[in-house]
NUVEX-580359 format. One record per residue (C-alpha): residue in one letter; x, z, y. Coordinates in steps of 0.05 Angstrom, whole numbers, padded with zeros to 5 digits, always signed. Example, Ala and Ser with C-alpha at 12.3 -4.5 7.8 and 13.67 -1.06 7.14 Angstrom:
BEGIN
A+00246+00156-00090/S+00273+00143-00021/
***
This chain:
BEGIN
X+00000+00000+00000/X+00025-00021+00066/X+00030+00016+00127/X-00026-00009+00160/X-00067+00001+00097/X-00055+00083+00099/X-00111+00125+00115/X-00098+00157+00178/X-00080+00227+00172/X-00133+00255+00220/X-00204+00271+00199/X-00261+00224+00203/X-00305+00259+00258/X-00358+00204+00243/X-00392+00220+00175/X-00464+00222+00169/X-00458+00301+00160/X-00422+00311+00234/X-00486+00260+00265/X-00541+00316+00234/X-00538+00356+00298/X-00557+00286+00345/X-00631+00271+00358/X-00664+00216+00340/X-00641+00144+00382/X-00685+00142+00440/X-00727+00071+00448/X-00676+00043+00508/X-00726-00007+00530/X-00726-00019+00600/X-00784+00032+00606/X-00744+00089+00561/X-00685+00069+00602/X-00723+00089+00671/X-00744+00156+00641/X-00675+00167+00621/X-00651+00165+00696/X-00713+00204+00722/X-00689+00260+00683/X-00620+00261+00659/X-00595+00292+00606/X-00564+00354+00623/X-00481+00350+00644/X-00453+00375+00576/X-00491+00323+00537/X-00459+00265+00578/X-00415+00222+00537/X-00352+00243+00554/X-00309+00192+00530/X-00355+00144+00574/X-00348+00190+00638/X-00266+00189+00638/X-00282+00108+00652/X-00315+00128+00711/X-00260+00139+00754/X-00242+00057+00756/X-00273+00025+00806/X-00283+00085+00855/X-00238+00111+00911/X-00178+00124+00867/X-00198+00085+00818/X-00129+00048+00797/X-00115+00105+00765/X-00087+00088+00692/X-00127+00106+00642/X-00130+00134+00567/X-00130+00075+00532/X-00177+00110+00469/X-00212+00139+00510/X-00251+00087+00527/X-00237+00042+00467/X-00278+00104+00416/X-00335+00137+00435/X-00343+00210+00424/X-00383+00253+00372/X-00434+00259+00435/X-00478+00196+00449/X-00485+00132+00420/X-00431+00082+00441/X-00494+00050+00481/X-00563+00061+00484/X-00589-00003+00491/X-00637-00025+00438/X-00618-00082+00390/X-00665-00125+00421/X-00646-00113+00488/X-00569-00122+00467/X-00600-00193+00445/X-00628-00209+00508/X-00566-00187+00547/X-00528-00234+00503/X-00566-00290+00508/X-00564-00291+00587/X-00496-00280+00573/X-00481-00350+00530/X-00516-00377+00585/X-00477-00349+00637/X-00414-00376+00598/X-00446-00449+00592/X-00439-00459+00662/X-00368-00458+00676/X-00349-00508+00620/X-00416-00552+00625/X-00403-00559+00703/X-00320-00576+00691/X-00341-00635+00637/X-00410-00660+00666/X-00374-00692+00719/X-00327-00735+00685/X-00381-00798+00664/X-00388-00801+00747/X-00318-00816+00769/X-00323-00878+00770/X-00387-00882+00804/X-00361-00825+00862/X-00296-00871+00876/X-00343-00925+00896/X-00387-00894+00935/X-00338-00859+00973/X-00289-00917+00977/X-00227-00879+00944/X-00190-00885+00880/X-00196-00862+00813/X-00134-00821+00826/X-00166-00788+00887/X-00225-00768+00845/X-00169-00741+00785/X-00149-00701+00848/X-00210-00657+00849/X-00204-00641+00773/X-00140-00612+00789/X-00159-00561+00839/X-00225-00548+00801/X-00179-00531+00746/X-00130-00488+00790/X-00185-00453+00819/X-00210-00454+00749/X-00146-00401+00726/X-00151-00366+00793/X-00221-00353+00803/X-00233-00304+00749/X-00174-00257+00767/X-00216-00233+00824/X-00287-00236+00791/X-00252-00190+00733/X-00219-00138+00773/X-00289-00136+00812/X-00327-00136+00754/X-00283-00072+00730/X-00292-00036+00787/X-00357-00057+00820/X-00391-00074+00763/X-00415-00131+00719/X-00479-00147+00758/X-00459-00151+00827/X-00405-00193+00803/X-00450-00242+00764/X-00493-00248+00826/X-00440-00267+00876/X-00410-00316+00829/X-00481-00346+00819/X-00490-00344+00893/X-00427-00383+00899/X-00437-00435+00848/X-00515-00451+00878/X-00492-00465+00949/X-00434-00503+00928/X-00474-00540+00880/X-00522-00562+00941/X-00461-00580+00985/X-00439-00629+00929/X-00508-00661+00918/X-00511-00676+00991/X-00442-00688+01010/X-00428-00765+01020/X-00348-00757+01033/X-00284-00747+00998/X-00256-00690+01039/X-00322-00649+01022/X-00325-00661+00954/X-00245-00628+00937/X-00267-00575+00980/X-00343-00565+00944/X-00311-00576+00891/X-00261-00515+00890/X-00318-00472+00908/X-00364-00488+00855/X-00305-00475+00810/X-00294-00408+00833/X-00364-00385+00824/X-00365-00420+00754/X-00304-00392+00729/X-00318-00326+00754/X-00359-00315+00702/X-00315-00332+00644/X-00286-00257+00655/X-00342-00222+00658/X-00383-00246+00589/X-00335-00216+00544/X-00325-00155+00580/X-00405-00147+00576/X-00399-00146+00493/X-00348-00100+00505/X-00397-00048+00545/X-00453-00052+00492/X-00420-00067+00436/X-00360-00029+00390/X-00311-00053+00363/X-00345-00062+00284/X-00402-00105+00317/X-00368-00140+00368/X-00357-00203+00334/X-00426-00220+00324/X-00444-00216+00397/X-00368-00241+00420/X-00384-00303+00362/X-00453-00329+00404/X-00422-00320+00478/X-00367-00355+00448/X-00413-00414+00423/X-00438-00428+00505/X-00365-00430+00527/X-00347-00483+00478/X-00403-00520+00471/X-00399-00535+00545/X-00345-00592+00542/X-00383-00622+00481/X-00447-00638+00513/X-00427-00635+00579/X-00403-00720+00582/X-00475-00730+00551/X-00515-00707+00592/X-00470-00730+00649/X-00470-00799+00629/X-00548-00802+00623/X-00552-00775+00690/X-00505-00808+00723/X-00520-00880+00692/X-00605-00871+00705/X-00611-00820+00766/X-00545-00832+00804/X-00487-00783+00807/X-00521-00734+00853/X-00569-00722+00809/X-00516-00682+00761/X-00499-00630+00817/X-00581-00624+00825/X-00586-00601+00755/X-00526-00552+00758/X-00570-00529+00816/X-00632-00522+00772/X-00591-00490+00707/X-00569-00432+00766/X-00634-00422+00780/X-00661-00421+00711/X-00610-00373+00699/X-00612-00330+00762/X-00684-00303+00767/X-00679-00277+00693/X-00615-00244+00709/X-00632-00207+00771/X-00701-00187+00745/X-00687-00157+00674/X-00609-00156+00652/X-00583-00085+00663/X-00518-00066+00693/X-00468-00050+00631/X-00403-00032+00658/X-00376+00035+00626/X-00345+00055+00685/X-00416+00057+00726/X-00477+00078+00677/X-00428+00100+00623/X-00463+00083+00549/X-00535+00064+00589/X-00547+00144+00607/X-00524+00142+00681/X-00567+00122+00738/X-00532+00061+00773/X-00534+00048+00846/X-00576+00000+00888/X-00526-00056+00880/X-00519-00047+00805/X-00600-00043+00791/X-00648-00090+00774/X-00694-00113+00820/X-00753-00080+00774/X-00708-00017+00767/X-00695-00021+00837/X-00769-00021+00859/X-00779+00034+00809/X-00730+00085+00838/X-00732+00063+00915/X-00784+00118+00927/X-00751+00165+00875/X-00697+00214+00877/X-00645+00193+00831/X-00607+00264+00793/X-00541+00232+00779/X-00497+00276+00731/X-00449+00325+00778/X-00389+00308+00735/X-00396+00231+00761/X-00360+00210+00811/X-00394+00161+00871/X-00383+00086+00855/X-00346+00052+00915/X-00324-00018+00909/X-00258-00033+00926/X-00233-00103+00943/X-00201-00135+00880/X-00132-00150+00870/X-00119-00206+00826/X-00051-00177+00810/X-00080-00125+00760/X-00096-00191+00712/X-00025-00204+00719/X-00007-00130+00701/X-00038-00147+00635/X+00014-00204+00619/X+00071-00145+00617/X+00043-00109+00558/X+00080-00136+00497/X+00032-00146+00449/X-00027-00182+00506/X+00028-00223+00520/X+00040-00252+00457/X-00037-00258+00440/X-00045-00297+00505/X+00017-00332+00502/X-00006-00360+00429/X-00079-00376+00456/X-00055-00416+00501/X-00033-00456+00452/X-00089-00466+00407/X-00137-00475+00473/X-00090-00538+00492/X-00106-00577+00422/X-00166-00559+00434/X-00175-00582+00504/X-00132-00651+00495/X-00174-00669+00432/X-00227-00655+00480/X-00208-00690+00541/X-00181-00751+00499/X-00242-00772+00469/X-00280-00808+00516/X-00208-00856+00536/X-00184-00864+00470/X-00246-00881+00441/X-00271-00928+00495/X-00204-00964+00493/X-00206-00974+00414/X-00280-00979+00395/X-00304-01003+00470/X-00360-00965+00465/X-00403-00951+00528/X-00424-00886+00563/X-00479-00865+00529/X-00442-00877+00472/X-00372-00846+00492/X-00423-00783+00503/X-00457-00779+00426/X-00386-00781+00403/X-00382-00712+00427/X-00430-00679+00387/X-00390-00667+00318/X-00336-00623+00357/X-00388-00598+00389/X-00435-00579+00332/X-00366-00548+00299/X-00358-00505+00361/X-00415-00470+00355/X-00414-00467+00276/X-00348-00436+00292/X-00358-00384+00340/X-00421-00354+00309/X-00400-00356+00245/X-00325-00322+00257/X-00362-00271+00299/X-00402-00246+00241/X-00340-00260+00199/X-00304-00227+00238/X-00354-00159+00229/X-00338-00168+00158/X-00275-00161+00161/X-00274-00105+00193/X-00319-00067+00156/X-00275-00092+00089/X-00211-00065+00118/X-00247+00000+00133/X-00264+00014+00061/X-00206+00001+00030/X-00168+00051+00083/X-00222+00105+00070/X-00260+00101+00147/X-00330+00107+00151/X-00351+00054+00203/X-00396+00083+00258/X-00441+00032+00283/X-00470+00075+00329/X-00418+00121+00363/X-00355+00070+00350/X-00286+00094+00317/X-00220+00108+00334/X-00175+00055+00339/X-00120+00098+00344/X-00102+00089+00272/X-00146+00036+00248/X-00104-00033+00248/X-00142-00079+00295/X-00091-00124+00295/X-00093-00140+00219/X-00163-00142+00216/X-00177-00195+00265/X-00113-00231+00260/X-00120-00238+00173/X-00178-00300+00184/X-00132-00330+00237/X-00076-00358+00188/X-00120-00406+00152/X-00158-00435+00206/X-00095-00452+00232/X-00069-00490+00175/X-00126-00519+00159/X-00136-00549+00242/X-00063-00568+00247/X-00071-00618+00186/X-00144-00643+00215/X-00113-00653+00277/X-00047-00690+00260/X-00102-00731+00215/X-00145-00753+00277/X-00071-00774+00319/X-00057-00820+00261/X-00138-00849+00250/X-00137-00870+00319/X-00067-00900+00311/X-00094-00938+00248/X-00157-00942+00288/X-00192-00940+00226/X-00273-00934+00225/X-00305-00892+00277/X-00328-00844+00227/X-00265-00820+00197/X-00244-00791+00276/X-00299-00765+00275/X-00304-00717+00225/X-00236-00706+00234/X-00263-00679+00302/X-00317-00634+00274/X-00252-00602+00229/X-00218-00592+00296/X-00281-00561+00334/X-00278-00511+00268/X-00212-00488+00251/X-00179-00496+00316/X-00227-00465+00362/X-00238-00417+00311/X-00183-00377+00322/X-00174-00365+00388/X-00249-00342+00391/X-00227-00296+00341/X-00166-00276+00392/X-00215-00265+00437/X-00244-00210+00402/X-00178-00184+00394/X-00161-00181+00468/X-00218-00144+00486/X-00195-00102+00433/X-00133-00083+00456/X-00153-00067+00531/X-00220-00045+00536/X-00205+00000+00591/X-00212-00067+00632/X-00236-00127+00583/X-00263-00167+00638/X-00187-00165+00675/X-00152-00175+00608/X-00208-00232+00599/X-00182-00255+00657/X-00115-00256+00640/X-00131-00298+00581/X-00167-00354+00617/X-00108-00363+00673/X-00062-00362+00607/X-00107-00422+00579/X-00133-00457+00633/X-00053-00469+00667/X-00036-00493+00598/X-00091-00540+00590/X-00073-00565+00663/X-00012-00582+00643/X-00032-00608+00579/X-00084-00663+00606/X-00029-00678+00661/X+00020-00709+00613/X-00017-00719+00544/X-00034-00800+00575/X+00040-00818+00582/X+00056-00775+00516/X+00000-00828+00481/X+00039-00887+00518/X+00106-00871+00506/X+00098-00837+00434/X+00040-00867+00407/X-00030-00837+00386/X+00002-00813+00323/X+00058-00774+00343/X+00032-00748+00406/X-00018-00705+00366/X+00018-00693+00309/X+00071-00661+00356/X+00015-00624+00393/X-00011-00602+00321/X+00064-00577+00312/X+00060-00528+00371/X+00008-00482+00348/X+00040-00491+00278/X+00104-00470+00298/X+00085-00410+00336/X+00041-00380+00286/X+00095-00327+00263/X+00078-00298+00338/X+00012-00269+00298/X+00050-00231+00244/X+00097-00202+00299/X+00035-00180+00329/X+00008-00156+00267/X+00065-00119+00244/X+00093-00089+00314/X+00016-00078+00360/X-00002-00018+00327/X+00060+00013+00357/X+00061-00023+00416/X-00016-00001+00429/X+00002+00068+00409/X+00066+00062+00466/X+00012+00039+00527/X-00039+00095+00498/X+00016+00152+00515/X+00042+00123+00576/X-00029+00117+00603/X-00039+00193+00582/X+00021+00210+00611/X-00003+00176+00678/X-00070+00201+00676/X-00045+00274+00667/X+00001+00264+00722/X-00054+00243+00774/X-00102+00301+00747/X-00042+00348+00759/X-00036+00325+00835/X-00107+00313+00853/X-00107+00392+00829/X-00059+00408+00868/X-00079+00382+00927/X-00144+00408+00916/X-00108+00480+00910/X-00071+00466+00979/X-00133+00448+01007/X-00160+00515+00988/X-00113+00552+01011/X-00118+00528+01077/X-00192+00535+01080/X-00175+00607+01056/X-00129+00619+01113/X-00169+00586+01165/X-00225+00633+01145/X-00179+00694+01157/X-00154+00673+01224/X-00231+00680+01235/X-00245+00740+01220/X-00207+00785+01277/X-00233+00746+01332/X-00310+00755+01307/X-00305+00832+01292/
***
């Protein structure tokens, strides 16, 4: 038995025996929910693992945190209180939410040509405005993240929606080049904002032993996006006219917007804890909102008044200089560009060796597509598995409803073990497809070569995903974050050179060499594997060791202050006898 495979030498606090003292789950519907925050559960009963979250995002609130502390809930509440069927709903609006950014980057490429001549400017003018989109792309969610951390996930989500519809409604009327790269980088930040903030949402309701189901189905709208995207571009472009694309982003906002505001609940741990805590105006629903606007709200005295700080995109850049993150990113990146440049390639390489039209170029989409989502549902739930199988052959009982320590449960191996033959498995599909289109052989051999792609290559790196948030769930939307600028710069770089790489190389070798990168960095997972638990265990005391620092000096200054008060007091006394 390995290492990793030991039970861990501490006690399992979560047996059924230690939960007999717990009432009975209330019904968190939105209604139970409202109750909840009309009359609080008393200070003591607060879930204290949830409330040491509390202080990020509040004056103070870079404070470094316990890492486990926030990654295990304690033998108090439930790790959230939300009801299945609400987590559902929150999920849903949640693939939705990460449909947009995607959808919106890829819906606009059937219109190129049609935007250079309206606006009388080259192709390469319009290639110009998918390069900032895609800067802005990386950039955008290193604020959005950090906010969502500390502000929340709702206020977040709304100003990013806010964003996207204006921008949107700039682009559908704008008739000139210098408005559209501007638009353009707008709409991308509100789009991309909210790549950081859907994962960190599964983080907030979900632990660790279910989050792959949730993390599996927001998955699916991210990748789906760049499947159907050219479809529906193409038919709206080719019978409605180019403008008529940004009008539907418009719609799809609003579709998405009223829902939202009305009935998803704020979930950030470091504002209403597991669902127990009262959030503020900005956080609430509009229904909650005109609930509790005539009502006093009892917040627990142990929690600390939210106040948003502006975001600092550096924090997202902090997470690049923890070892372990840095690999995990660092090898994502890699996966997401063979994934992106089988993406991006279709429609050209295709067109040039089947001359097919549009509409056409579009439907050729849907196999990766379809795979995508087959993918990242099914690894979610696979994912679950896993976990569950690893912790009953190491002797944990899995709590589903109060989460377990990850401490010394190997995260690492468990998500990491369905990575290796995914990757085997996409690297030969995808050195396959390079050398079909170099035979150009029938249409239907690339493409199911494509739907192996869209399933074992984007297959793991959803599964990293669910790894990242993992490892720093202290901030998973800023580590979220982290990931996408890790992605999105290599996929920048990627589409910027893979043209002359076909030219110069030839279909064949170009993605045979491509296939070779992800190949060849593999081992990066076993160092991961082998060396995170220790690493994790490293940031975990260093964190503790900040933490306990700031406690000791906020004491102590709260002492001094004291003191003087004391002293002031005496002073007063002579003069008033």
């Amino acid at each position: 038995m390995s290492d990793d495979e030991k039970p861990p030498t501490t006690s399992n606090h979560h047996d059924d025996e230690s939960q007999s003292h717990l009432s009975e789950d209330r019904d968190p519907t939105p209604r139970a929910l409202s109750q909840d925050r009309d009359h609080p559960q008393p200070e003591e009963n607060i879930d204290h693992e949830n409330s040491r979250g509390f202080q990020g995002g509040v004056e103070g609130g870079d404070e470094v945190q316990d890492l486990e502390a926030l990654s295990q809930a304690s033998s108090g509440l439930p790790y959230s209180v939300f009801s299945p069927s609400l987590k559902w709903w929150i999920v849903v609006m949640n693939c939705i939410a990460a449909f947009i950014s995607p959808i919106t980057a890829n819906v606009y490429f059937p219109a190129i040509p049609a935007l250079a001549q309206d606006l009388g400017v080259s192709i390469g003018d319009i290639n110009l405005t998918i390069t900032t989109y895609m800067i802005f792309q990386a950039l955008a969610p290193t604020f959005f993240g950090d906010f969502g951390d500390a502000a929340g996930r709702r206020p977040a989500f709304i100003i990013a929606f806010t964003i996207y519809l204006g921008a949107n409604i700039g682009l559908a009327l704008q008739r000139s080049f210098a408005a559209l790269l501007v638009l353009r980088m707008v709409q991308s930040g509100g789009s991309s904002g909210t790549i950081a903030l859907v994962y960190a949402v599964v983080a907030d309701i979900a632990p660790s032993s279910e989050r792959g189901k949730y993390m599996g189905v927001v998955g699916a709208g991210i990748t789906i996006g760049p499947a159907i995207g050219p479809v529906i571009g193409g038919l709206l472009s080719q019978y409605l006219g180019w403008p008529s694309i940004f009008w539907f982003l418009c719609i799809v906002a609003v579709v998405l917007m009223i829902p939202y505001v009305l009935t998803v609940p704020e979930t950030g741990r470091k504002v209403v804890g597991n669902g127990t805590i009262p959030p503020q105006g900005w956080n609430m629903t509009l229904i909650d909102y005109i609930r509790f606007r005539r009502q006093t709200r009892n917040r627990p005295s142990a929690h600390v008044r939210q106040k948003i700080r502006f975001p600092n995109p550096l924090h997202t850049l902090a997470v690049l200089g923890n070892k372990d993150l840095a690999l995990v990113l660092f090898y994502n990146a890699t996966l997401y560009l063979g994934f992106m440049i089988a993406t991006v390639t279709i429609s050209s390489q295709f067109a040039e060796i089947y001359h097919y039209n549009d509409i056409q170029l579009g439907l050729c989409y849907i196999p990766i597509g379809l795979a995508t989502i087959i993918s990242s549902v099914c690894n979610g739930f696979i994912a679950d598995w896993n976990y569950r199988r690893i912790a009953k052959k190491i002797g944990i009982s899995v709590d589903r409803k109060r989460g377990n320590d990850l401490r010394n449960f190997p995260i690492e191996k468990v998500r990491l073990q369905l990575v290796y033959p995914l990757v085997i498995i996409g690297a030969a599909a995808y050195i396959g497809y390079g050398w079909a289109l170099y035979k150009e052989t029938h249409v239907a051999v690339p493409l199911v070569l494509s739907f192996f792609i869209g399933l074992c290559v984007t297959g793991p790196f959803q599964i990293i995903n669910i790894l990242i948030v993992d490892l720093y769930p202290e901030a998973p939307a800023t580590a979220t974050a982290a990931n996408n600028l890790c992605r999105c710069l290599s996929g920048a770089v990627a589409t910027a050179v893979i043209d002359i790489m076909i030219r110069d190389w030839g279909r064949g070798w170009a993605f045979t060499f491509l296939a070779l990168i992800f190949t060849i960095f593999s081992p990066t997972l076993w160092f991961i594997q082998k060396y995170g638990p220790g690493w994790r265990e490293e940031r975990r005391q260093k964190m503790k060791r900040a933490a306990e620092k700031k406690e000791a000096e906020a004491s102590e200054k709260a002492n001094n202050a004291i003191e003087q008060n004391s002293g002031a007091l005496e002073e007063l006394h002579p003069s008033s006898s």
